[in-house]
C-alpha positions in Angstrom: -19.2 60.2 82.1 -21.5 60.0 84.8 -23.2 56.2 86.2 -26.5 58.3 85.4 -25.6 58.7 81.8 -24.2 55.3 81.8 -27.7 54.4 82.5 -29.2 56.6 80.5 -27.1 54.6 77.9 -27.7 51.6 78.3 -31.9 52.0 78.9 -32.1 54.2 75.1 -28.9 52.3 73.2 -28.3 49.1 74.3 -32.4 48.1 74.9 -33.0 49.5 71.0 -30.1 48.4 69.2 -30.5 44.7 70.5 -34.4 45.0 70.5 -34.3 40.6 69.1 -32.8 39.6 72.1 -35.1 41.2 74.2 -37.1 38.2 73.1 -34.9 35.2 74.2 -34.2 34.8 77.9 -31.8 32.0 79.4 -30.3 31.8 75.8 -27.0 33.1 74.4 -28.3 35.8 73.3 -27.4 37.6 76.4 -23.7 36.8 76.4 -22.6 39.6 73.6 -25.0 41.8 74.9 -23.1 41.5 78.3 -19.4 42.0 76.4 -21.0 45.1 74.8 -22.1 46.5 78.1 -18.5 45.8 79.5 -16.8 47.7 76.8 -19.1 50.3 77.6 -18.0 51.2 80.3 -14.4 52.2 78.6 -13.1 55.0 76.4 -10.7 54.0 74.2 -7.9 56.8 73.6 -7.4 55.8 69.6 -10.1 57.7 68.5 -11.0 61.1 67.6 -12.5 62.4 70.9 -15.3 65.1 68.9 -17.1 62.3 67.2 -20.2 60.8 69.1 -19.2 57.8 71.4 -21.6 55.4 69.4 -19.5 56.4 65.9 -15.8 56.0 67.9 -17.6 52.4 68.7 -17.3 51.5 65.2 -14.1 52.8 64.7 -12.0 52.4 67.4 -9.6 48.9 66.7 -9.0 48.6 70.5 -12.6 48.4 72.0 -13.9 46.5 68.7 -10.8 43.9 69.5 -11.4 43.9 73.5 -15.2 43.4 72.5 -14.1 40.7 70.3 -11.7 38.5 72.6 -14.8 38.9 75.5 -17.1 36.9 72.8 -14.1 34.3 72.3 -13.7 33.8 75.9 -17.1 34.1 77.1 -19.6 33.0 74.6 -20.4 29.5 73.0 -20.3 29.0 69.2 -24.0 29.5 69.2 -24.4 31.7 65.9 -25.3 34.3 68.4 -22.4 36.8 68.2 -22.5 37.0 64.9 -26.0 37.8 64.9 -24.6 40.6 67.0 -22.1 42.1 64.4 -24.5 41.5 61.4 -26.8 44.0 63.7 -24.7 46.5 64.3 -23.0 47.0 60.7 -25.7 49.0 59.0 -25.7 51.6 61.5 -21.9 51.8 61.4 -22.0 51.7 57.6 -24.6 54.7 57.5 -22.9 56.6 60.1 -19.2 55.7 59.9 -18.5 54.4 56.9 -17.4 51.0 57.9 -18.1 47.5 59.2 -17.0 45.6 61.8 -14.7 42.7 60.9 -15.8 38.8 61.4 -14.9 37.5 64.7 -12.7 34.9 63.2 -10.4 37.2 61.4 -10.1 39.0 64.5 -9.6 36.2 66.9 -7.3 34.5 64.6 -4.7 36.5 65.4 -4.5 36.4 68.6 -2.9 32.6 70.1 -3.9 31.1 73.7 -0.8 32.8 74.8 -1.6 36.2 73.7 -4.8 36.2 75.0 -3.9 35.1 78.2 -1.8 38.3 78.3 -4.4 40.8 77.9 -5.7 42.9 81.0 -8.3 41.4 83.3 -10.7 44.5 84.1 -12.7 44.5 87.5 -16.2 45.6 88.1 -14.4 48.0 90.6 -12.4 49.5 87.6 -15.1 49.4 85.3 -17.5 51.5 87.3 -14.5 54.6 87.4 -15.4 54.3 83.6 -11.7 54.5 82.5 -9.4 56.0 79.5 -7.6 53.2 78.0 -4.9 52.9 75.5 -4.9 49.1 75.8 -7.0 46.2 75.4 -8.8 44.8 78.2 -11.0 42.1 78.9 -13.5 41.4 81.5 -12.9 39.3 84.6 -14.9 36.3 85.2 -16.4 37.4 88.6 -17.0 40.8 86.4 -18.5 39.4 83.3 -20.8 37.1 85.5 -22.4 39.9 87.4 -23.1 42.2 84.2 -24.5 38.6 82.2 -26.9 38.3 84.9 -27.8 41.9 85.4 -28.7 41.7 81.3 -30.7 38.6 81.9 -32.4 39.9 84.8 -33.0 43.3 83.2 -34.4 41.7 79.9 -36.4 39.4 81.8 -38.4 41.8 84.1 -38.5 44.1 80.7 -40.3 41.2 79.2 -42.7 40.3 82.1 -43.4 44.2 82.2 -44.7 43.8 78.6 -47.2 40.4 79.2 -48.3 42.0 82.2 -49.0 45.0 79.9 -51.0 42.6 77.8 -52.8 41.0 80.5 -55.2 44.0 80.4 -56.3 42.8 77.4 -56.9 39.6 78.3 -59.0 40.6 81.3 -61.7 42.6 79.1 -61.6 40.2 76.8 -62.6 37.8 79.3 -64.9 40.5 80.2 -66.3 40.8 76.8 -66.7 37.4 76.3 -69.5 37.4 79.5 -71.3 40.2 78.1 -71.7 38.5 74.4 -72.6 35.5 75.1 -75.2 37.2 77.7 -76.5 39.0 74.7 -76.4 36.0 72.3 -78.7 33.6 75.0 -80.9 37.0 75.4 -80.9 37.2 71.6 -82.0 33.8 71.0 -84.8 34.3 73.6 -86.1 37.2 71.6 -85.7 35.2 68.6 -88.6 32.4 69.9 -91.0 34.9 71.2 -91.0 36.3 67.5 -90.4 33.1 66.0 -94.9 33.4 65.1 -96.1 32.6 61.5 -99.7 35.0 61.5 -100.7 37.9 63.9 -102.8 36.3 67.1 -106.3 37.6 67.0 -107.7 39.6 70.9 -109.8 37.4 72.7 -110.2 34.8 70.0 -106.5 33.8 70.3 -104.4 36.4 72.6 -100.6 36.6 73.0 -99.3 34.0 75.5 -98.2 35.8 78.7 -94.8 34.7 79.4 -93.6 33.8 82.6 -90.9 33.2 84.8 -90.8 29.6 84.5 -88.2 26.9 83.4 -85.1 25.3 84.4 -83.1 28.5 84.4 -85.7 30.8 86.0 -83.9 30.4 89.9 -80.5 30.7 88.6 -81.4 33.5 86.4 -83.1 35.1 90.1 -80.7 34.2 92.1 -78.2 36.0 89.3 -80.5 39.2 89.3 -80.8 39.3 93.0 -77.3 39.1 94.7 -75.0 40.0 91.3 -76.7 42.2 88.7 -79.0 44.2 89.8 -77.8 45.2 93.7 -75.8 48.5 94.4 -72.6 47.6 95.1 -73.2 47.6 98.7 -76.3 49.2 101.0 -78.9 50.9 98.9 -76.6 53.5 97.0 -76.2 53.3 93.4 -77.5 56.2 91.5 -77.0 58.5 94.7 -73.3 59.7 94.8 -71.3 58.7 98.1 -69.9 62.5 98.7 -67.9 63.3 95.2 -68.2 59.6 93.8 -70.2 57.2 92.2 -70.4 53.6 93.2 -71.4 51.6 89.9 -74.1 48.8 90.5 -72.5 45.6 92.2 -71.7 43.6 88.8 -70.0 46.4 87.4 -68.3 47.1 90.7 -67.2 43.3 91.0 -65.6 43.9 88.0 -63.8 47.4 88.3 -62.8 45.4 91.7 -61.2 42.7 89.6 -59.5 44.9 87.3 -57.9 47.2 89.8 -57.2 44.2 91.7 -55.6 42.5 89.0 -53.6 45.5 88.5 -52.3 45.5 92.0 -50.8 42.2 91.9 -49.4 43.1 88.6 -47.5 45.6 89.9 -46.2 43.9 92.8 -44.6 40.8 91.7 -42.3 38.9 89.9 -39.6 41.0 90.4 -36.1 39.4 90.5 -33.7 41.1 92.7 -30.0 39.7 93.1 -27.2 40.9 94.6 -24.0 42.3 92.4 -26.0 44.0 90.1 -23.9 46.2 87.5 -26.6 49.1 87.4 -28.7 48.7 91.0 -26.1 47.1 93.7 -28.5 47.9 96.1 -31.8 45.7 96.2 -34.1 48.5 97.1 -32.6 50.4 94.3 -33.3 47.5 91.8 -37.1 47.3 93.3 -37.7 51.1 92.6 -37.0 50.5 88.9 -38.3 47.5 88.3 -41.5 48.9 90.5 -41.3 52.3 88.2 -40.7 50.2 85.0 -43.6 47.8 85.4 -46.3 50.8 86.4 -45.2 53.0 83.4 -45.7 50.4 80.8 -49.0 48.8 82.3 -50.0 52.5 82.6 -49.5 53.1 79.0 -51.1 49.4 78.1 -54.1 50.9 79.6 -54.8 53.7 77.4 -55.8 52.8 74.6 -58.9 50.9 76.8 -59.3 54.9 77.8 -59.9 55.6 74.9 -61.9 52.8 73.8 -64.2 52.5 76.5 -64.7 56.6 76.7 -66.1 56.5 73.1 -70.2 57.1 71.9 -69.7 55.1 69.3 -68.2 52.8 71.1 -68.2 48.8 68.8 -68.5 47.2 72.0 -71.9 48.6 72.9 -72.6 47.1 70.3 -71.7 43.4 70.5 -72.1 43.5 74.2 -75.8 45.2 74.4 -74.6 47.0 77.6 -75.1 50.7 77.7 -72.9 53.9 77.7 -73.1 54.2 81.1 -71.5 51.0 81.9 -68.4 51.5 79.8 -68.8 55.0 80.7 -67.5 53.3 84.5 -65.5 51.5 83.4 -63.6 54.2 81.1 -63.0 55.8 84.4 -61.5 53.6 86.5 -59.1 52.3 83.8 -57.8 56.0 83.5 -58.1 56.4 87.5 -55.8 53.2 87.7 -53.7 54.8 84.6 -53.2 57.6 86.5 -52.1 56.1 89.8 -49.7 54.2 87.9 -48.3 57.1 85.8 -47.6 58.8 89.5 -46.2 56.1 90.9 -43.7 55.8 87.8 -42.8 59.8 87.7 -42.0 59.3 91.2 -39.6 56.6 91.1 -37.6 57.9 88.5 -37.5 61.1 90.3 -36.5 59.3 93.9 -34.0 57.5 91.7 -32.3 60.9 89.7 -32.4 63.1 92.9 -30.3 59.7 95.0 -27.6 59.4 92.1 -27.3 63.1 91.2 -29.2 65.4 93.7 -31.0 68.4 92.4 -28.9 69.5 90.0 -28.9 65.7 88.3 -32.8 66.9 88.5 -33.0 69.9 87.1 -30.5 69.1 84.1 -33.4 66.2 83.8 -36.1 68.6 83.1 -34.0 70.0 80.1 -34.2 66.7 77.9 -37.5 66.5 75.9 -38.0 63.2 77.0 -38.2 63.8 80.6 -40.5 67.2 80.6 -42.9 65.5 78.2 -43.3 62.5 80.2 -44.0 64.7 83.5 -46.4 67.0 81.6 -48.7 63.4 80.2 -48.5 62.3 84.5 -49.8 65.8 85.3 -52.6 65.9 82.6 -53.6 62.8 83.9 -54.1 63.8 87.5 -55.8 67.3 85.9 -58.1 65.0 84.3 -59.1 63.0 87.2 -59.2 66.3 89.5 -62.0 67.9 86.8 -63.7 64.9 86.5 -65.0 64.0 89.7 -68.6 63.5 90.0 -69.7 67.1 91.3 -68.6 68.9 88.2 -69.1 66.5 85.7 -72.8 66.8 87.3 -72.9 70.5 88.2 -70.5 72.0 85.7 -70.1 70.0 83.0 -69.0 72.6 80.5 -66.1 73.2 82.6 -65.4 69.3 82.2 -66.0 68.8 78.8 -63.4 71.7 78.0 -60.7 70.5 80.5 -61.3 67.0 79.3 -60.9 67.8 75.8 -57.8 69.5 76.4 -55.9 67.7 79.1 -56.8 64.7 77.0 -55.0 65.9 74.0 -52.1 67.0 76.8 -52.0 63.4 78.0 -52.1 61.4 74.2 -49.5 64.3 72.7 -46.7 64.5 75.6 -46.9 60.7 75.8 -45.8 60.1 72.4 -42.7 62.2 72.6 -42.3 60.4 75.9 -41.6 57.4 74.6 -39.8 58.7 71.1 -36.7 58.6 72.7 -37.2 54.7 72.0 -36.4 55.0 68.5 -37.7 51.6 67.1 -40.8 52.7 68.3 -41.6 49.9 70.3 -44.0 51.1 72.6 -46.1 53.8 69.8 -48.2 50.3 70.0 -50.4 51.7 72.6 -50.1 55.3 71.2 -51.7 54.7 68.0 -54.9 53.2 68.5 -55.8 56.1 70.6 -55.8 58.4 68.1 -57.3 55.3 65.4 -60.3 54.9 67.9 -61.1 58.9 68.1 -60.9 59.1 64.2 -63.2 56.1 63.8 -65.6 57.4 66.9 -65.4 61.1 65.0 -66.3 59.5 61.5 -68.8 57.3 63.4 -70.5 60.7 64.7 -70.2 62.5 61.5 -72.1 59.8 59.5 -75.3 59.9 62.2 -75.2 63.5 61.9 -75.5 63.1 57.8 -78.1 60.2 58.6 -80.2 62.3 60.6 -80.1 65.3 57.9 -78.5 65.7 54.4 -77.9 69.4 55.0 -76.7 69.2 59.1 -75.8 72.7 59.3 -79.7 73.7 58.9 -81.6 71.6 61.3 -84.4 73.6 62.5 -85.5 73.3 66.3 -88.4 75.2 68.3 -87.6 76.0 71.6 -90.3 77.2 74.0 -90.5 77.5 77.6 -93.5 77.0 80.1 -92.9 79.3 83.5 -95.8 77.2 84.9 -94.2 74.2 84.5 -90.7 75.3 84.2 -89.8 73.1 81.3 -88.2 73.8 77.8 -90.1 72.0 75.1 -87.4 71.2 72.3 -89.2 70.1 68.7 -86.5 69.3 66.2 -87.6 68.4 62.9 -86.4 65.3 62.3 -88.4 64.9 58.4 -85.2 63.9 56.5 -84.0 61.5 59.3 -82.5 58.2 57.4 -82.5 56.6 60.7 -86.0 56.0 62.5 -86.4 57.3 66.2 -86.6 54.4 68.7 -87.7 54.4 72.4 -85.7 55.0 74.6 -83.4 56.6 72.5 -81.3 59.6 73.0 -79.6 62.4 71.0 -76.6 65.0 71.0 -77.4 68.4 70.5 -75.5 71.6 69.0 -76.8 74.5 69.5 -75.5 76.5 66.4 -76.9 79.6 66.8 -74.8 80.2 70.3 -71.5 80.2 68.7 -69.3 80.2 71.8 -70.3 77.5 72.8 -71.3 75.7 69.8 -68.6 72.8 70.0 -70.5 71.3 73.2 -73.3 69.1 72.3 -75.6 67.7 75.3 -77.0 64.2 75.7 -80.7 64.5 75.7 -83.4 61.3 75.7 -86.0 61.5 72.8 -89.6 62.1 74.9 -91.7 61.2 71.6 -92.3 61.9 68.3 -94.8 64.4 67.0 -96.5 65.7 63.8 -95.1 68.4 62.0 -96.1 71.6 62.9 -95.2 75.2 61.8 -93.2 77.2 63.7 -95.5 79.8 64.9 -98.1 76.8 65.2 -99.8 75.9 68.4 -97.7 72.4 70.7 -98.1 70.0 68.9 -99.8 66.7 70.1 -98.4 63.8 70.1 -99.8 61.1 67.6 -101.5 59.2 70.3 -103.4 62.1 70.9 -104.9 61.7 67.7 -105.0 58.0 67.3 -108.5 55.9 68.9 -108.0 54.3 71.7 -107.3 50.8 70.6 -109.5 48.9 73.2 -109.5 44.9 73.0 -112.1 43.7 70.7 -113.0 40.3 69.6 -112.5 41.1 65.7 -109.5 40.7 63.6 -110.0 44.0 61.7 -109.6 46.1 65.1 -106.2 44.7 65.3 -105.1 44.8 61.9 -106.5 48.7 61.7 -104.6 49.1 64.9 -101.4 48.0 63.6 -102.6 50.0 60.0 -103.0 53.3 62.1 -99.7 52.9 64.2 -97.7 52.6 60.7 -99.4 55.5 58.5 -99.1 57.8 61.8 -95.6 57.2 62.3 -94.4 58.7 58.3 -96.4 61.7 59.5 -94.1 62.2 63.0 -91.1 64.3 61.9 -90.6 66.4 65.0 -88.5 64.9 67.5 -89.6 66.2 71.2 -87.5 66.8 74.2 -88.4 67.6 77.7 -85.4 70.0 78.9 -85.4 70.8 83.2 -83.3 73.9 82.9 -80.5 74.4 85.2 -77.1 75.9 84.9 -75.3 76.3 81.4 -76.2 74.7 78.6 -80.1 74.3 79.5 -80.1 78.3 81.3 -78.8 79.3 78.2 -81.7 77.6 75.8 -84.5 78.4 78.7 -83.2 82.6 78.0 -83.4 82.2 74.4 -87.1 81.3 74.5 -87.7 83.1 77.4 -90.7 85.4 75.8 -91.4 83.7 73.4 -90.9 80.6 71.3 -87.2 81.0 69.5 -86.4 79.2 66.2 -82.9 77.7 66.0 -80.8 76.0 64.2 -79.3 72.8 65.5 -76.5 70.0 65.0 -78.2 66.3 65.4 -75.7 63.5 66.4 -77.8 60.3 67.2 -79.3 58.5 67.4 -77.6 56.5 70.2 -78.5 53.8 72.9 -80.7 51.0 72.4 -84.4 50.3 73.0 -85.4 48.4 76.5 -87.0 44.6 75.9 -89.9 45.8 77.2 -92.5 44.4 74.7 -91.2 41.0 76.0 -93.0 41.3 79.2 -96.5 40.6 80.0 -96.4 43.6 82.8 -94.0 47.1 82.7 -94.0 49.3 85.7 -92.5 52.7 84.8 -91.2 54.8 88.5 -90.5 58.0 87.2 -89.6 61.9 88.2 -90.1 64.7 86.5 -89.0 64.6 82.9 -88.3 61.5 83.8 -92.0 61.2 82.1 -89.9 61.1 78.6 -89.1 57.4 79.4 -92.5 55.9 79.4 -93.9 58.2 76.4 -91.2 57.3 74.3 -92.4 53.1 75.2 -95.7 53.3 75.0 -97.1 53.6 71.4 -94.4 50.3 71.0 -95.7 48.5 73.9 -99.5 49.2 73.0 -98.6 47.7 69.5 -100.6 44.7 68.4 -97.1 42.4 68.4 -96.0 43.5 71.6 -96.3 40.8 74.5 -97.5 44.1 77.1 -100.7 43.3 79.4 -100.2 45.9 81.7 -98.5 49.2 82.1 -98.1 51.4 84.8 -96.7 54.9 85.4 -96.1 56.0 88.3 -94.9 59.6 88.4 -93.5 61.9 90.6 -94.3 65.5 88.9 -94.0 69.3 90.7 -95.8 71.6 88.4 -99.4 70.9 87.4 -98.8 72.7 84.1 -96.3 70.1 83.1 -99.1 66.9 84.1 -101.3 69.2 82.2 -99.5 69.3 79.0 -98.8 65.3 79.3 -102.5 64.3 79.9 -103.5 66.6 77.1 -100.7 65.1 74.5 -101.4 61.7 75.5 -105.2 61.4 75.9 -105.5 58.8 73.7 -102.8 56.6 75.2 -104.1 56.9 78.5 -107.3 56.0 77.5 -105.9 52.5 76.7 -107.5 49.3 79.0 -104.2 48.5 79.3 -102.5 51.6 80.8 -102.4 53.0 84.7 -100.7 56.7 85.5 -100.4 57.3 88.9 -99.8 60.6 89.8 -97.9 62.0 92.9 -98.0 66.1 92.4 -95.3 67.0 95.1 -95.8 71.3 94.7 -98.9 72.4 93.5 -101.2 70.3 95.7 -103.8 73.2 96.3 -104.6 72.8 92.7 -104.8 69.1 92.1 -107.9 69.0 91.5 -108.4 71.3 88.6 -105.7 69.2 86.7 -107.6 66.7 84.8 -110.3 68.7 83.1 -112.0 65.6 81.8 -112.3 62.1 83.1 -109.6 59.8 83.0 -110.5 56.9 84.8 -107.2 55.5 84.2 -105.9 58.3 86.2 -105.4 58.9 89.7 -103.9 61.9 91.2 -102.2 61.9 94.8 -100.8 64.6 96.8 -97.7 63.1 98.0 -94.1 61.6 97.0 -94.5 57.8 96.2 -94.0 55.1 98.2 -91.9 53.2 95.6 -91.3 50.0 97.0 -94.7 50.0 97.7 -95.7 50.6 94.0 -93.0 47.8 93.3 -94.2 45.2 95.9 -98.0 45.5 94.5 -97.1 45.2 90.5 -95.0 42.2 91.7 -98.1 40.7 93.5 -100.2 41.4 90.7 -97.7 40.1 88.3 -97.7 36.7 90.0 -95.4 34.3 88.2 -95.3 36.5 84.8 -92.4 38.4 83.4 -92.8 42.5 85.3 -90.2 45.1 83.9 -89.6 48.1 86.5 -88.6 51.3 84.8 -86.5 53.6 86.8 -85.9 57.5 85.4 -85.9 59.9 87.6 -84.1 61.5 90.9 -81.3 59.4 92.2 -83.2 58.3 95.5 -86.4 57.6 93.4 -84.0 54.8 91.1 -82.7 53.8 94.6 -84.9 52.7 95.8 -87.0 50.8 93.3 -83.3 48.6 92.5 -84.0 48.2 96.7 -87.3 47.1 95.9 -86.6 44.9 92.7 -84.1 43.2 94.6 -86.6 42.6 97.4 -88.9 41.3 95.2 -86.5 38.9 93.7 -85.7 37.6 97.4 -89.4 37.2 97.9 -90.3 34.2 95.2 -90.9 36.9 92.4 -88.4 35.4 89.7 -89.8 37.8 86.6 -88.8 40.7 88.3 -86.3 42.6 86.2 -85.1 45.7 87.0 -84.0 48.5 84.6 -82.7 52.2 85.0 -82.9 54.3 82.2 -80.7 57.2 82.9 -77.0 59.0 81.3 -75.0 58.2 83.6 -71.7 60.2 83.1 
């Protein structure tokens, strides 16, 4: 028998079958484990040779009396050893047929005399693993060295496990921030609503709320240098070459966490000289080193998992949105991942020094091995497809490799660790595959919320060259679940069955009437609603709020703005190409949560393109008669003049609020900019060049004065940029209402 499969032994027998005292350190517990290992390293010639070495343990009367005489001489009365022998007697029972005897009617035969007699073995001995047709037992110098190599071993196997758990306790800590965050926001909320009748306009108006308080410059200073800043500089939506940098509070703590990890893996780690397995202290370092990353790797995939979910629980409890956890779900695997390497590679270093190539090649044959290599190289495939260029440019080719490397990963991992047959480390396994059930039944109840019949969704899809945009109208009539602003949807194409499985993350732009299918575009209800300008009498707020409620039981279409591109959206802009193409969809949503933005006295929406979707989505709720809005503006980026055309048109009557400002930058079409309106909008006003966006930002700030100003974000990367730039600035400034948000899907 080879040292290697003496290890082998030891790591799959000896760590299993004793799996209580792994438990106990600095206790007796260690000492029969240590006379165990010492017999080990013996054949005993009065047993059958064919049977398995773990039956001839059982049966053999030399090695279970040389075991027996170790425990006298070595071990205190402690009730430990015969812990010991009450463990191992079912398996001998099941397997052999027999049970070991009681130490005392062993080592009651056997006087002072007689024992002294017996043959003192040496380490030196020992490790030439030796046929013997005697008893032997170990020599003091001998047994010390394999005691302390147990103790060691069971104590770095130990610390390997809390520092395991210390994952846990960081994003618990983690959590803990980001609830009661939501519970102080909550109860905020709560006393703004906390009103017993409906304030009248003019005669008694909402209060505007300000920025004021004892907590209004800790709150700023808190908003300026923690949670809103990129990271570092001005990047945070824009990608630094094929990576994203997360904002700086996310990145402070991705920054502790992979710190944390770091000094994880590179302490506590007890080398000692004499050790039975590892003389050599570097030796001992590469496994404990290899040990600690693969278990801290596996502790950290079932937050993978977690974190990685839609319907993730703590979205919920935390208020924080996908693309936060979304971050964080990928620097737990990145981290994961580096750990997994750096554990396939020690073992490998370790096999090819004791056996060489062949010792490594014989490796690959046992299940155990080849499965563990295959989950480390999934891993890296997974990181390697899920860098930031093709999640952005092709995700399809992400979504299916991450789908399938995944299930790689989860599968060859579990019969990685099989070969532990107490199953001891399935702990991490399991709730990976409990947490994509739940998130799978999650989805499959808001598809059944959203309709009764899923599979027969109907969807319009219709394309404008002019403003190259796909309009998508789902009806949305037998929703259970009302559409909120801000709000945002999965989509299945049905129809394209190749590619039905993918569903794409799209944000609801607003709600319309229902329409037929060869009907004309169908307006949005503001369109059709009077303007609700501020009057002194109570019945022109209660027929405001009247309107707003029998309007919205008459929107059942759900519309989205689609850009087309590559994929996915070039697939749906060809099926409407010519003309407006019915399909049938799958509707899994809603999901996110709806911006505060009612709470504010003043909203400033900076937005690109269909970026647009953001502010219609907000604007029938902020116009409401409860909300606490003043002023909105939108300032919008927009190429086509066809696509500002439709807008205007749908929106009219929004825009022909007191309360609303649209400032339009066409960036294209600028010979025609004029021709856009076609009526007179006084709120209005069309420019022909990109927007000066901390501009925009610095004037609603000055205008805002000390009350409460939201800045919207949606749009290009550098567009979001620089408004956070400009937020921040702001806060810097004196302006303590500024608050900054980015409504984006970040993946």
């Amino acid at each position: 028998m080879s040292l290697t499969n003496e290890r082998e032994q030891f790591e799959c027998g000896s760590f299993r079958a004793s799996a209580d005292v792994a438990h106990a350190l600095y206790s007796g517990k260690f000492c029969p484990l240590a006379c165990e290992t010492v017999a080990n390293y013996a054949t005993f010639n009065d047993t059958d040779p064919s049977l398995s070495r773990k039956v001839n343990a059982c049966l053999s009367d030399l090695r279970i009396t040389s075991l027996y005489l170790c425990f006298d001489g070595y071990c205190e009365n402690d009730g430990e050893v015969a812990k010991w022998i009450a463990g191992q007697n079912p398996w001998c029972y099941n397997h052999a047929n027999v049970t070991l005897p009681s130490l005392q009617d062993v080592v009651s035969q056997w006087p002072p005399e007689s024992k002294a007699k017996v043959e003192r073995i040496s380490a030196t001995e020992a490790l030439t693993f030796p046929h013997l047709d005697h008893l032997v037992i170990p020599e003091s110098t001998f047994f010390d060295r394999v005691f302390t190599t147990m103790h060691i071993a069971f104590w770095e196997y130990d610390i390997h496990l809390v520092y395991g758990w210390c994952m846990y306790y960081f994003w618990i800590a983690v959590i803990a921030v980001g609830v009661t965050t939501r519970l102080c926001a909550l109860i905020g909320k709560l006393q703004y609503r906390n009103r017993d009748y409906q304030s009248l306009p003019e005669v008694e108006p909402n209060t505007p709320l300000k920025s004021s308080g004892a907590f209004a410059l800790p709150r700023a200073w808190l908003k300026r240098h923690i949670t809103t800043p990129a990271a570092f500089g001005d990047r945070c939506s824009r990608p630094w070459g094929w990576c994203t940098i997360p904002a700086r509070v996310q990145s402070l703590t991705i920054l502790l966490f992979v710190s944390l990890n770091i000094v994880l893996c590179s302490c506590s780690y007890r080398l000692t000289e004499g050790n039975i397995y590892w003389p050599e202290k570097s030796a001992q370092l590469l496994r404990y080193v290899s040990d600690r990353t693969g278990i801290i790797s596996l502790a950290n995939f079932p937050l993978v998992w977690l974190f990685g979910m839609r319907n993730d629980v703590l979205i919920w409890i935390t208020g924080w949105g996908f693309g936060t956890y979304n971050a964080f779900h990928r620097w737990v695997a990145r981290v994961a991942t580096v750990q997994a390497v750096i554990h396939s590679v020690g073992y490998t270093v370790m096999i090819l020094e004791s056996g060489g190539w062949p010792s490594f090649l014989k490796h690959w044959t046992k299940h155990y091995f080849w499965n563990g290599e295959v989950a480390t190289i999934a891993m890296c495939g997974l990181l390697a497809f899920s860098v930031y260029g093709i999640r952005r440019s092709h995700y399809e080719v992400f979504l299916f490799t991450h789908i399938l490397l995944s299930i790689a990963a989860l599968w060859s991992m579990y019969y990685h660790v099989e070969i532990f047959t107490a199953g001891e480390w399935n702990i991490f396994i399991w709730p990976c595959l409990a947490v994509w059930v739940a998130d799978r039944l999650l989805r499959l109840a808001r598809i059944v919320a959203f309709s009764r019949s899923p599979l027969n969704v109907s969807a319009r899809a219709s394309f404008d060259s002019n403003s190259n945009l796909v309009r998508l109208d789902v009806d949305g009539s037998k929703s259970v679940i009302a559409p909120k602003p801000g709000t945002y949807y999965y989509i299945h194409v049905l129809d394209d069955l190749l590619h039905a499985y993918q569903s794409h993350p799209f944000t609801l732009a607003y709600v319309a009437p229902d329409v037929d299918i060869r009907g004309s575009t169908p307006l949005s209800p503001l369109a059709s609603r009077p303007a609700p300008w501020r009057s002194s009498s109570a019945s022109s707020s209660e027929s405001d709020l009247l309107l707003a409620n029998t309007t919205s039981k008459a929107c059942t279409n759900l519309v989205f703005l689609v850009r087309p591109y590559n994929g996915f959206t070039s697939r749906l802009r060809s099926s409407c190409l010519l003309h407006p193409k019915k399909l049938r969809v799958l509707i899994d949503g809603p999901y996110g949560h709806t911006l505060p933005l009612r709470t504010f006295t003043n909203v400033l929406f900076v937005v690109g393109g269909t970026g647009i979707a953001v502010p219609l989505s907000h604007l029938a709720d902020l116009l409401s008669a409860s909300s606490y809005v003043q002023n909105v503006k939108v300032v919008w980026a927009v190429r086509e003049h066809a696509f500002l055309a439709s807008v205007l048109r749908d929106f009219e009557g929004a825009l022909g609020d007191e309360r609303v400002e649209m400032e339009v930058h066409i960036t294209r079409d600028e010979q025609v900019m004029n021709d856009v309106l076609g009526r007179d909008l006084k709120s209005v006003s069309l420019m022909a060049h990109r927007p000066d966006v901390h501009r925009v930002v610095e004037e609603a700030a000055e205008n805002a004065k000390h009350q409460r100003l939201a800045v919207v974000a949606c749009g290009p990367s550098l567009m979001a940029d620089q408004a956070r730039k400009a937020s921040v600035d702001m806060l810097g400034t004196g302006h303590t209402g500024v608050e900054y948000f980015e409504e984006s899907f970040k993946w």
